[in-house]
N, C-alpha and C positions, 0 to 999 in steps of 0.2 A: 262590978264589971260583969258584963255578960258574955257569955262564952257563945260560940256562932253554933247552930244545931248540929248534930254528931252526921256524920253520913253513915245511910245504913250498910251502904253496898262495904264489902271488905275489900282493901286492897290488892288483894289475888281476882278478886272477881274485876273489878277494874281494869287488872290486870289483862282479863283475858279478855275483855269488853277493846281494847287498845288493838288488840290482835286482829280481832273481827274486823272494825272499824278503817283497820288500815289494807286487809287484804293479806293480812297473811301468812292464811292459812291457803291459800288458793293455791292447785296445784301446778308446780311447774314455776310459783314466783318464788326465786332465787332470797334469802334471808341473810344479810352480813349483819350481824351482832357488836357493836359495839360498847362494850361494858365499863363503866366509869366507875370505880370503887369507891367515889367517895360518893355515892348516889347511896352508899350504905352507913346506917348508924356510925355514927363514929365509936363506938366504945366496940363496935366488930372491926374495923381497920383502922388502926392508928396508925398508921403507915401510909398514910397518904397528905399530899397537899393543903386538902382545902375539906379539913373535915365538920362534921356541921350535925348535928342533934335534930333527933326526929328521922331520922335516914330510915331506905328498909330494913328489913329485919333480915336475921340466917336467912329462915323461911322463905320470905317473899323473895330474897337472892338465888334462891335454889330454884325456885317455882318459876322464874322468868328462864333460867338453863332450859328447865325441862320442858314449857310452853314452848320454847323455840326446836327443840329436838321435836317434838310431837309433833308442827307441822310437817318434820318432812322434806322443810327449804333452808335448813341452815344448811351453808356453804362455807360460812369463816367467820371466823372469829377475835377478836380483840378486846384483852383486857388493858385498861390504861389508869394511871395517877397510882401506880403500886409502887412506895419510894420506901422502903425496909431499914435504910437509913434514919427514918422517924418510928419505928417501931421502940418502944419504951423496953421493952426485952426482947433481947435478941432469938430466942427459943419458945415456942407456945408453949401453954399446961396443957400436957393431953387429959381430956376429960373422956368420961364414957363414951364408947359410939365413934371416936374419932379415929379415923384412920391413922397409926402409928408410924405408915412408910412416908407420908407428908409431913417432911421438916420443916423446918424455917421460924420466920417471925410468926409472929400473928398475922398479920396482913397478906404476908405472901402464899402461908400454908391455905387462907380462905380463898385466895384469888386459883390456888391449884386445884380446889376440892370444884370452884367454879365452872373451870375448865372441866373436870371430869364430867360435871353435871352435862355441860353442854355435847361432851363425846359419849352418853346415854347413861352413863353411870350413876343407879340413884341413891344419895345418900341423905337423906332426908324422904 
């Protein structure tokens, strides 16, 4: 089986290639964000719907918050598919680095640290 060629560009940079491409960065256009969590790995949000392998990363989750604060034009925000109900435990592990005042599942405490991102906060 052959595998299809690697792309060189990395998904952050894509990332910001999307932003360009769409305008916006341009000042004065308005930015509504809406965030789909299951657009991330699923072994980062088990608490969602429709979860599916290969998703983005922390990182690349983080970096889409902070690209949208950078321009300038976020105005609002919405996270959706956070069902905590499907969370496999009900408490995260806190590991290194994690903010201890964010409780919850696993899913939920990512979907809050997300929000933070996008209200300038950097944690990554």
């Amino acid at each position: 089986i052959r595998r299809p060629p690697r792309s060189t560009q990395s998904r952050s940079s894509a990332a910001s290639d999307v932003y360009k491409r769409q305008g916006l960065e341009q000042e004065g256009q308005a930015l509504h964000l809406s965030y789909d969590v299951d657009a991330l790995d699923s072994s980062l949000v088990p608490g969602t719907g429709t979860r599916a392998r290969g998703g983005l990363s922390y990182r690349e989750a983080h970096y889409i918050c902070r690209r949208s604060v950078e321009t300038g034009n976020l105005v609002s925000l919405e996270l959706v598919e956070v069902n905590p109900m499907l969370d496999s435990k009900q408490e995260r592990e806190l590991l290194h680095g994690d903010d201890k005042d964010i409780v919850g599942t696993e899913t939920v405490c990512l979907g809050v640290e997300l929000i933070k991102s996008c209200a300038g906060h950097r944690l990554v």
